[in-house]
N, CA, C, O and CB atoms as a CASP TS submission, in Angstrom:
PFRMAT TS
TARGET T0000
AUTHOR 0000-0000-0000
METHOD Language model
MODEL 1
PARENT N/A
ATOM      1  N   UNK     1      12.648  46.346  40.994  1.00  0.00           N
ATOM      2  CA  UNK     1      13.863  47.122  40.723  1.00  0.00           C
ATOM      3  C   UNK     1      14.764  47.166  41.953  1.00  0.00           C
ATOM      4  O   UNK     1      15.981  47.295  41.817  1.00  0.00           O
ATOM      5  CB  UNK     1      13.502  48.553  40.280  1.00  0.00           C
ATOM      6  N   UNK     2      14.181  47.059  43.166  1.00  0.00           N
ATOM      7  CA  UNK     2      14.798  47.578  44.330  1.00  0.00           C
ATOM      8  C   UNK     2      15.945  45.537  44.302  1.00  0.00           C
ATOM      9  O   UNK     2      17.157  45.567  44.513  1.00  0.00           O
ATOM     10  CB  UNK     2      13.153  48.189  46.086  1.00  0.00           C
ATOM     11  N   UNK     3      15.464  44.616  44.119  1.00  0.00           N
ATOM     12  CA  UNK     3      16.300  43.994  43.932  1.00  0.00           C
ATOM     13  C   UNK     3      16.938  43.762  43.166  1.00  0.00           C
ATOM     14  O   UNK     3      17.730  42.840  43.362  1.00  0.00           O
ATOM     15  CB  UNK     3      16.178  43.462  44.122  1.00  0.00           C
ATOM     16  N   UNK     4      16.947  44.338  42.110  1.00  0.00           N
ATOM     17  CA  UNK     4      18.189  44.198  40.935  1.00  0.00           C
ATOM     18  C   UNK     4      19.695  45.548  41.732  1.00  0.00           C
ATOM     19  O   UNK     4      20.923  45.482  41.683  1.00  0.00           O
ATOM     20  CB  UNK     4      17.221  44.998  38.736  1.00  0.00           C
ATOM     21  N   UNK     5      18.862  46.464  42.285  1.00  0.00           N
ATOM     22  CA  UNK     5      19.940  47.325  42.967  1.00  0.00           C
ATOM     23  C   UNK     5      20.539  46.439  44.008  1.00  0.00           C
ATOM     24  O   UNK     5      21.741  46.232  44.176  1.00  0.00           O
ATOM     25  CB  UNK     5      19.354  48.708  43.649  1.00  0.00           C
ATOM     26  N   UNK     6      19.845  46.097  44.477  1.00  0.00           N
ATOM     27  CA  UNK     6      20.434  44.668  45.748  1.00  0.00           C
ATOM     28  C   UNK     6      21.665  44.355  45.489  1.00  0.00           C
ATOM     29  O   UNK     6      22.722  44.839  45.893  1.00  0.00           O
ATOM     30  CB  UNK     6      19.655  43.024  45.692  1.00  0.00           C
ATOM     31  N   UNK     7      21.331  43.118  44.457  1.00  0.00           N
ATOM     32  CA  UNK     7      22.424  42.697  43.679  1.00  0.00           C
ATOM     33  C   UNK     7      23.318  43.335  43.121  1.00  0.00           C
ATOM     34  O   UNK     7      24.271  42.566  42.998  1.00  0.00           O
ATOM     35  CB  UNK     7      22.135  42.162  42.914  1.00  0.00           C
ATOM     36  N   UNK     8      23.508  44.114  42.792  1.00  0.00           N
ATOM     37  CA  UNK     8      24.206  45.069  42.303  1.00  0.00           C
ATOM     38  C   UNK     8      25.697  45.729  43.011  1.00  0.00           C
ATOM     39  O   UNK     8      26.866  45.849  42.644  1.00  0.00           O
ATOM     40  CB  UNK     8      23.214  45.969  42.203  1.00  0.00           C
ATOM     41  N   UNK     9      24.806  46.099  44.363  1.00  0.00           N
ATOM     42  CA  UNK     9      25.414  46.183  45.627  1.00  0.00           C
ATOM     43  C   UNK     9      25.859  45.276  46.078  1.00  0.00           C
ATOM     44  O   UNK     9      26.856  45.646  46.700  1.00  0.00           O
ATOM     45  CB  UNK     9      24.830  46.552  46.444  1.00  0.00           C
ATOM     46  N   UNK    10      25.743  44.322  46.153  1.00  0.00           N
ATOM     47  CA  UNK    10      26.409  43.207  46.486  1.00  0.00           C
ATOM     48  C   UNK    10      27.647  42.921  46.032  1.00  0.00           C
ATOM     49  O   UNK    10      28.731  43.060  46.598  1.00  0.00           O
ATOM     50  CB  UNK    10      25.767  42.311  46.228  1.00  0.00           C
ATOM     51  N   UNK    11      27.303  42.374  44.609  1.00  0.00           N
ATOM     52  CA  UNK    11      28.245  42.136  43.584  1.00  0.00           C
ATOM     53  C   UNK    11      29.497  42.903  43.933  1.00  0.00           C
ATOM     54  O   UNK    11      30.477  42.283  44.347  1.00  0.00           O
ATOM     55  CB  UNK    11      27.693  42.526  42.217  1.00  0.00           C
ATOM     56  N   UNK    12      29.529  44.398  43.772  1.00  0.00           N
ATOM     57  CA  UNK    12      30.237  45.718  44.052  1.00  0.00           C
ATOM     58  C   UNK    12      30.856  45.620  45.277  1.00  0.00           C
ATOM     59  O   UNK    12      31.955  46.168  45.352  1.00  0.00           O
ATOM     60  CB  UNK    12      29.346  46.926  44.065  1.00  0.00           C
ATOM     61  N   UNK    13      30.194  44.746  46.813  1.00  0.00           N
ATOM     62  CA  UNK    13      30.203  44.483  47.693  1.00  0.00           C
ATOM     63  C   UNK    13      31.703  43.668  48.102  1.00  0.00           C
ATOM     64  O   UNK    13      32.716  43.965  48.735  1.00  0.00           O
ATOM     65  CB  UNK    13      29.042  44.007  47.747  1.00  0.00           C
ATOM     66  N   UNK    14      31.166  42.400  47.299  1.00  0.00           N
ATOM     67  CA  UNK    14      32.096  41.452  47.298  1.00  0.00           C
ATOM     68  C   UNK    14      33.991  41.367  46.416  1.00  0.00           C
ATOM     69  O   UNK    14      35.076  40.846  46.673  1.00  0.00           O
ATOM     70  CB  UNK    14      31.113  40.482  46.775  1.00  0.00           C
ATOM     71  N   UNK    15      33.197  42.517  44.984  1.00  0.00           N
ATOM     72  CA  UNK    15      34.464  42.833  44.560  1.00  0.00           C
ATOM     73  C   UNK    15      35.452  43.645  45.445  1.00  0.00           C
ATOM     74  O   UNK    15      36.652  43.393  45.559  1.00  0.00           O
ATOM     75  CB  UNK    15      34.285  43.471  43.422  1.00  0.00           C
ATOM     76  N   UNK    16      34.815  44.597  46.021  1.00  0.00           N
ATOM     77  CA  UNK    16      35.960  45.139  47.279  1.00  0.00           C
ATOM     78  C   UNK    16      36.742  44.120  48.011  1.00  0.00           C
ATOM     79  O   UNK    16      37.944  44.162  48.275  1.00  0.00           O
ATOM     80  CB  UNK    16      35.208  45.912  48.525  1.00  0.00           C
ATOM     81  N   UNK    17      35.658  42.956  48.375  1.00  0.00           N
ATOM     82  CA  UNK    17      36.382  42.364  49.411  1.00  0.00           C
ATOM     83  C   UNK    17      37.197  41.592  48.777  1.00  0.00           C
ATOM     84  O   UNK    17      38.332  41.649  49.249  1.00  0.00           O
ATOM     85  CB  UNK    17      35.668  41.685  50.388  1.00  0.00           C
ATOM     86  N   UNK    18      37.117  41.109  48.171  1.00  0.00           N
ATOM     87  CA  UNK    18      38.087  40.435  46.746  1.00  0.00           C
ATOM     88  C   UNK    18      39.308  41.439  46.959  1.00  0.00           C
ATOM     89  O   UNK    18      40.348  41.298  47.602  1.00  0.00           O
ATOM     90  CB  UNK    18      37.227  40.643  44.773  1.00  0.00           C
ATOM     91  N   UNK    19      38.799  42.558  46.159  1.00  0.00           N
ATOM     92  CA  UNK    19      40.360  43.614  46.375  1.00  0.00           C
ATOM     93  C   UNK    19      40.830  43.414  47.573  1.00  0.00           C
ATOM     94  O   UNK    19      41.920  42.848  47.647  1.00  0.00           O
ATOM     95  CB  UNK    19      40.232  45.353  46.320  1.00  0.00           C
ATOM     96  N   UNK    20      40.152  43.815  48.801  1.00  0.00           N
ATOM     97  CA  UNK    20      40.796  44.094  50.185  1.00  0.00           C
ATOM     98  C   UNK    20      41.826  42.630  49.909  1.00  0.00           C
ATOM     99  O   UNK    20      42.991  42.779  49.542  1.00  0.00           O
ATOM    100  CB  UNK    20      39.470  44.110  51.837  1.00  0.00           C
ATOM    101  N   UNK    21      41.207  41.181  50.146  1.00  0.00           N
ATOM    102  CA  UNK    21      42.034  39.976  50.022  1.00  0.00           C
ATOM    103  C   UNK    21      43.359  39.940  49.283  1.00  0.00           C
ATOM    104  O   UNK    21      44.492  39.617  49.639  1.00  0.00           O
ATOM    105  CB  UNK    21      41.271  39.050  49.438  1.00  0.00           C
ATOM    106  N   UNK    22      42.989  40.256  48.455  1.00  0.00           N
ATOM    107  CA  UNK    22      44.396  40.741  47.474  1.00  0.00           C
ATOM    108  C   UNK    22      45.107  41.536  47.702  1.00  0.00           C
ATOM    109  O   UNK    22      46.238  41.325  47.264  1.00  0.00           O
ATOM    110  CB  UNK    22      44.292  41.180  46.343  1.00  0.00           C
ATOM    111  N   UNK    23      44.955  42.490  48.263  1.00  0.00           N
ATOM    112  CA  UNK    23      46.073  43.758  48.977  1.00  0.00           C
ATOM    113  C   UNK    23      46.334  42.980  50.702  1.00  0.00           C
ATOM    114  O   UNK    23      47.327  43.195  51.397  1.00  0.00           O
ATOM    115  CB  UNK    23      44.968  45.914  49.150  1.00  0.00           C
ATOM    116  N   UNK    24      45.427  42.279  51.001  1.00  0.00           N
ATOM    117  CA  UNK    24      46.280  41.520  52.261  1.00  0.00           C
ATOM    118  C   UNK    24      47.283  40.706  51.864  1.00  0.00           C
ATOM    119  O   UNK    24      48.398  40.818  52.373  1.00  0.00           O
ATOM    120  CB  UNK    24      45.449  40.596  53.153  1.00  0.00           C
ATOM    121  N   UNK    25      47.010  39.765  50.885  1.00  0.00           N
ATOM    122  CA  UNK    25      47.739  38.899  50.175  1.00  0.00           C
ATOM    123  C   UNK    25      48.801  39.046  50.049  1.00  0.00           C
ATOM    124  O   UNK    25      49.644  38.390  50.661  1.00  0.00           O
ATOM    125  CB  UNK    25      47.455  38.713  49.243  1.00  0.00           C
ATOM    126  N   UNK    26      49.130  40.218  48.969  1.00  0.00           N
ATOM    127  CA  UNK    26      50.311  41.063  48.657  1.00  0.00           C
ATOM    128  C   UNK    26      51.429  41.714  49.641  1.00  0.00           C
ATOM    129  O   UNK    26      52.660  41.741  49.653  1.00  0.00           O
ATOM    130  CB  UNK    26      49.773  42.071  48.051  1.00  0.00           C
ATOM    131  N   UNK    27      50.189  42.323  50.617  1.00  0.00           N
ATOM    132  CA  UNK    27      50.974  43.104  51.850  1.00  0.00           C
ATOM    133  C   UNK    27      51.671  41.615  53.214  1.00  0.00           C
ATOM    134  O   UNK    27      52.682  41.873  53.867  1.00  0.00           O
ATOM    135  CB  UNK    27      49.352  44.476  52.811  1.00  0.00           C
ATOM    136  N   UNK    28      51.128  40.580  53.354  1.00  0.00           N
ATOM    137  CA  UNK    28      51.489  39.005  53.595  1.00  0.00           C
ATOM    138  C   UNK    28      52.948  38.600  52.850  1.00  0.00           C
ATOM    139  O   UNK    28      53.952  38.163  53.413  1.00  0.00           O
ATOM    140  CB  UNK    28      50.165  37.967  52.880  1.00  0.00           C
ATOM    141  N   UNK    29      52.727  38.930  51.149  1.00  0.00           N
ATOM    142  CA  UNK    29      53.780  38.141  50.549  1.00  0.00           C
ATOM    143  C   UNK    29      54.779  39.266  50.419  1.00  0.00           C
ATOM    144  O   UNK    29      55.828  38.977  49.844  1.00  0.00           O
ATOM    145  CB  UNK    29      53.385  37.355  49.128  1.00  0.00           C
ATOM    146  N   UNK    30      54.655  40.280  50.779  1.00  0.00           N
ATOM    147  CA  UNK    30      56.146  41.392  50.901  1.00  0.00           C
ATOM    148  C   UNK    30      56.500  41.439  52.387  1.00  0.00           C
ATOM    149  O   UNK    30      57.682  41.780  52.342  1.00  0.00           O
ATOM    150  CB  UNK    30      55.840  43.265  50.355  1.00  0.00           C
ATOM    151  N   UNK    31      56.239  41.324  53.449  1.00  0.00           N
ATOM    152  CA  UNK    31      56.094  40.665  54.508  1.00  0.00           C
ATOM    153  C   UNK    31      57.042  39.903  54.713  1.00  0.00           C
ATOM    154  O   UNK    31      58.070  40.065  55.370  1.00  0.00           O
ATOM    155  CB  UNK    31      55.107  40.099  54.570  1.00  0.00           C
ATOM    156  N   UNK    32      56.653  39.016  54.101  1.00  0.00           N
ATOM    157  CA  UNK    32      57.332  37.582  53.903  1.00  0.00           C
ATOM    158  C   UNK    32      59.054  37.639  53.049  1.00  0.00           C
ATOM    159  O   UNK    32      60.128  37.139  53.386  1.00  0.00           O
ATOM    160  CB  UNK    32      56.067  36.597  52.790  1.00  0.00           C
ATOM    161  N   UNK    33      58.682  38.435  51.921  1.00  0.00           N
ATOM    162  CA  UNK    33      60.048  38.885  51.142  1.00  0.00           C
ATOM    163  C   UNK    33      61.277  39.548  52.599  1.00  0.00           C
ATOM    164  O   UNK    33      62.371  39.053  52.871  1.00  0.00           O
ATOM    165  CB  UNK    33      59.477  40.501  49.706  1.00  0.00           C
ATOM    166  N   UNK    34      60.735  40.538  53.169  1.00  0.00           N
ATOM    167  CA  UNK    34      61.156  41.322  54.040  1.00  0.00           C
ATOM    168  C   UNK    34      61.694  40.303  55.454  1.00  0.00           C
ATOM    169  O   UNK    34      62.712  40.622  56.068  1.00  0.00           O
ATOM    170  CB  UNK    34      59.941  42.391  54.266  1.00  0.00           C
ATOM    171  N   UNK    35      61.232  39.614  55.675  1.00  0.00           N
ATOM    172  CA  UNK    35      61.454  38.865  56.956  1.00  0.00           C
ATOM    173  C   UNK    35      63.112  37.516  56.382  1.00  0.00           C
ATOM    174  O   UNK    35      64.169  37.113  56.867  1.00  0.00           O
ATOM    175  CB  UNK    35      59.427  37.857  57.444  1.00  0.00           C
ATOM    176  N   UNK    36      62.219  37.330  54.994  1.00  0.00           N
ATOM    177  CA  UNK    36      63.498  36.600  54.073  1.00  0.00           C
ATOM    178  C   UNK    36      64.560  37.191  54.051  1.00  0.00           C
ATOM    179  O   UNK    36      65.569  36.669  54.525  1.00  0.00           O
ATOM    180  CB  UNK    36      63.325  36.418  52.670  1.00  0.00           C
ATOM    181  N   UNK    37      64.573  38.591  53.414  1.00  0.00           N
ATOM    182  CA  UNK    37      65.685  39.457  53.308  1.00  0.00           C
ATOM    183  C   UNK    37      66.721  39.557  54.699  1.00  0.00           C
ATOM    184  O   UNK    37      67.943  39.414  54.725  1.00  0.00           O
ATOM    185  CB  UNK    37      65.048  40.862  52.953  1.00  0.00           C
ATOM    186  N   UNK    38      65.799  39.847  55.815  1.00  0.00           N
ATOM    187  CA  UNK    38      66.220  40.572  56.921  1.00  0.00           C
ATOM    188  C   UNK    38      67.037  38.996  57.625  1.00  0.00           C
ATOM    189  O   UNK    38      67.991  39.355  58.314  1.00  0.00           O
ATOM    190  CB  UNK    38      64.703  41.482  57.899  1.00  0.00           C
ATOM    191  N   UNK    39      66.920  37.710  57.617  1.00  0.00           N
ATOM    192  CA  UNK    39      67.152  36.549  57.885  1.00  0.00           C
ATOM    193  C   UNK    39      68.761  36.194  56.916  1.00  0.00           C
ATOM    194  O   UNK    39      69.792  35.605  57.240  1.00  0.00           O
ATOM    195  CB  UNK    39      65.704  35.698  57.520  1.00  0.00           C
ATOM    196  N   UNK    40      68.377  36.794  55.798  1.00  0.00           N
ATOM    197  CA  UNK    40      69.805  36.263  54.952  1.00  0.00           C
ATOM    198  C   UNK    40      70.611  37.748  55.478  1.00  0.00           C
ATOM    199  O   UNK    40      71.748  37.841  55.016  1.00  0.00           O
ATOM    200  CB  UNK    40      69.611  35.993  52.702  1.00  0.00           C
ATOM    201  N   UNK    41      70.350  38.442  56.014  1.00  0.00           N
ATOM    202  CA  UNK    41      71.429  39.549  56.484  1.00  0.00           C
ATOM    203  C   UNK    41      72.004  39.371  57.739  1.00  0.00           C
ATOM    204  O   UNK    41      73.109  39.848  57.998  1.00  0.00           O
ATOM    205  CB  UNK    41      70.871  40.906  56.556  1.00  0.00           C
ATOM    206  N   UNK    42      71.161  38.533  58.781  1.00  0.00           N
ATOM    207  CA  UNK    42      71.465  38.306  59.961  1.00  0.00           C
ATOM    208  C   UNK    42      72.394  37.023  59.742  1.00  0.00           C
ATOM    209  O   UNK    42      73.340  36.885  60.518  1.00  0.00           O
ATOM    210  CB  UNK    42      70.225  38.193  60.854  1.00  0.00           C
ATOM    211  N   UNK    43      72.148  35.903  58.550  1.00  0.00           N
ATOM    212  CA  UNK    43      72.987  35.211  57.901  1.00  0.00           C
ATOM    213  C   UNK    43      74.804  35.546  57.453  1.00  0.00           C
ATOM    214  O   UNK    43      75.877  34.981  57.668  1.00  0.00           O
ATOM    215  CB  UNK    43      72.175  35.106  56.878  1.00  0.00           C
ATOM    216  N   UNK    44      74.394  36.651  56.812  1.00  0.00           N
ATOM    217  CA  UNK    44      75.646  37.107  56.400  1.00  0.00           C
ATOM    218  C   UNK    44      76.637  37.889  57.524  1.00  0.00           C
ATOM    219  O   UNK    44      77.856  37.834  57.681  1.00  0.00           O
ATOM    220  CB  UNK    44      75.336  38.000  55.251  1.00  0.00           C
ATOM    221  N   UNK    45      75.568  38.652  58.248  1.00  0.00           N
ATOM    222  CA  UNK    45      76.471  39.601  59.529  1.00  0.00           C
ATOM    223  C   UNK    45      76.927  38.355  60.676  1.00  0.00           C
ATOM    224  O   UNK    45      77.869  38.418  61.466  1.00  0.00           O
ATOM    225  CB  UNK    45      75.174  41.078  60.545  1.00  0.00           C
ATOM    226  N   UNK    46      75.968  37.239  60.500  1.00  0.00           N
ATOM    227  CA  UNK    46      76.702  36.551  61.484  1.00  0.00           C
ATOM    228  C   UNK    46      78.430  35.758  60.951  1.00  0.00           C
ATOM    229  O   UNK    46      79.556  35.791  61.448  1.00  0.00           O
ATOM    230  CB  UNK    46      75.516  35.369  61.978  1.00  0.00           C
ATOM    231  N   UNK    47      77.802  35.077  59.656  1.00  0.00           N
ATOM    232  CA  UNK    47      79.215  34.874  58.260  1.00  0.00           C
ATOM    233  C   UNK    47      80.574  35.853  59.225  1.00  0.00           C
ATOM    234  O   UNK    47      81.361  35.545  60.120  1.00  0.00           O
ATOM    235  CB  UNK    47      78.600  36.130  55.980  1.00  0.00           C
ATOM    236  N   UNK    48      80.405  36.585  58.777  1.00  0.00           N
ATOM    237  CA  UNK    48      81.144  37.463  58.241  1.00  0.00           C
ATOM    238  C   UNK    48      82.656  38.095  59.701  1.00  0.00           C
ATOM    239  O   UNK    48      83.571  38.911  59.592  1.00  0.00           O
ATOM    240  CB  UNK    48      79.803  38.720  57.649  1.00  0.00           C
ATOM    241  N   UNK    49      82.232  37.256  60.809  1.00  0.00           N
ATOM    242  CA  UNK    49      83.361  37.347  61.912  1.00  0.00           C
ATOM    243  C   UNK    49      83.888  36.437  62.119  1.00  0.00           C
ATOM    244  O   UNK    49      84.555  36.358  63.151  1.00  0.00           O
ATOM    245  CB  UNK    49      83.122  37.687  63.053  1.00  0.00           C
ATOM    246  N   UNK    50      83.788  35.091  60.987  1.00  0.00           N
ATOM    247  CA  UNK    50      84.345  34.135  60.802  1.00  0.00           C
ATOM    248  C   UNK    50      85.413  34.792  60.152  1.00  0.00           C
ATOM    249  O   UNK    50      86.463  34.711  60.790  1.00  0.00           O
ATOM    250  CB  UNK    50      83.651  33.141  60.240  1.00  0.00           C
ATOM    251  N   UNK    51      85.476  35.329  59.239  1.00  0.00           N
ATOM    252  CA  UNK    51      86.660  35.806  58.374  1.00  0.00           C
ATOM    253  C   UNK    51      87.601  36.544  59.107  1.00  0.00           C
ATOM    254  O   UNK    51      88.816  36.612  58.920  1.00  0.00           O
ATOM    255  CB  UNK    51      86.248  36.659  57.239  1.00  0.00           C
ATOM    256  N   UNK    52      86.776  37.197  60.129  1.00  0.00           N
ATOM    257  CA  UNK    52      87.820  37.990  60.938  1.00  0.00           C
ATOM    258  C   UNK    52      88.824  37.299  61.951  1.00  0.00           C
ATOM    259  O   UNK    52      90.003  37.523  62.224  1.00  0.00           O
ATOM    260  CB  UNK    52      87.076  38.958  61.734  1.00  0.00           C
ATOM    261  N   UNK    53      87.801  36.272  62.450  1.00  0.00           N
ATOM    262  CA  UNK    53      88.256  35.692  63.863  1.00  0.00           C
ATOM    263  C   UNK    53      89.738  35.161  63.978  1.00  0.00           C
ATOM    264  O   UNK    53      90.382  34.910  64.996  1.00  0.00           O
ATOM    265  CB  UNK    53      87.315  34.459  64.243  1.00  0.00           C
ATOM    266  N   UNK    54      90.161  35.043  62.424  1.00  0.00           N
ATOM    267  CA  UNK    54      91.651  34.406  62.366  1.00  0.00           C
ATOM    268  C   UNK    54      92.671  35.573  62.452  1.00  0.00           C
ATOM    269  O   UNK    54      93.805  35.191  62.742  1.00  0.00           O
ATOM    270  CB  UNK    54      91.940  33.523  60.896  1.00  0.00           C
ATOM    271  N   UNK    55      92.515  37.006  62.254  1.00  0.00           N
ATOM    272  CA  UNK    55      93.011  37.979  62.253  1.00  0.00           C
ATOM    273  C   UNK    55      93.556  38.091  63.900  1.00  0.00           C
ATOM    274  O   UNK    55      92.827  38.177  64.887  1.00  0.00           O
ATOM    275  CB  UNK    55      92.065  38.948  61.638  1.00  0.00           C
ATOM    276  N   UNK    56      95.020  38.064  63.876  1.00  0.00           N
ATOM    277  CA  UNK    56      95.601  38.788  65.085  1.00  0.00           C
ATOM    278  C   UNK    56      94.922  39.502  65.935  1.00  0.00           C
ATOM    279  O   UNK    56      94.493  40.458  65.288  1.00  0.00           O
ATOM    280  CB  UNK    56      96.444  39.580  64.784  1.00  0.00           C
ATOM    281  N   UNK    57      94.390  39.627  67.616  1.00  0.00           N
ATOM    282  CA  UNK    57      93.550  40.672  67.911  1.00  0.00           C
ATOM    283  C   UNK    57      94.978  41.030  69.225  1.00  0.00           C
ATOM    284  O   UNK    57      95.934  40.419  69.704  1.00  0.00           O
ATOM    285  CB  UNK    57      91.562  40.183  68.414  1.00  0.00           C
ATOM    286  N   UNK    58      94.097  42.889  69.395  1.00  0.00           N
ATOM    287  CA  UNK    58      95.044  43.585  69.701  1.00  0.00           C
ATOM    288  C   UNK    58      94.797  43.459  70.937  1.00  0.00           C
ATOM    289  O   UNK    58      93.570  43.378  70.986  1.00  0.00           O
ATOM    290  CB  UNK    58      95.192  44.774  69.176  1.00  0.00           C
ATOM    291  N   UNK    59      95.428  43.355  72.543  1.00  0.00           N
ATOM    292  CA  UNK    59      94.786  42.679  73.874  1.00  0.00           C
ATOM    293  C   UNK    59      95.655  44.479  74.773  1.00  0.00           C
ATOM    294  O   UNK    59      95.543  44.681  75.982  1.00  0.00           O
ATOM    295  CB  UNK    59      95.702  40.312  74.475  1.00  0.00           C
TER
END
């Protein structure tokens, strides 16, 4: 009996780590969304003094 609990534990063992993998995974691929996001903003804020630069400046 004491090894059927073994296994058991194990099994139970490994499904955590399964979960844990998957919540790294996830927390990796929003990560990743976030670093994307933050890249197309530094994209656009850089854009975006092009439009100005033709504007008259005041000296």
């Amino acid at each position: 009996m004491c090894a059927h609990k073994q296994a058991q534990a194990q099994a139970q063992a490994q499904a955590q780590a399964q979960a844990q993998a998957q919540a790294q995974a996830q927390a990796q691929a929003q990560a990743q969304a976030q670093a994307q996001a933050q890249a197309q903003a530094q994209a656009q804020a850089q854009a975006e003094p092009i439009h100005h630069s033709h504007l008259p400046r005041c000296n």
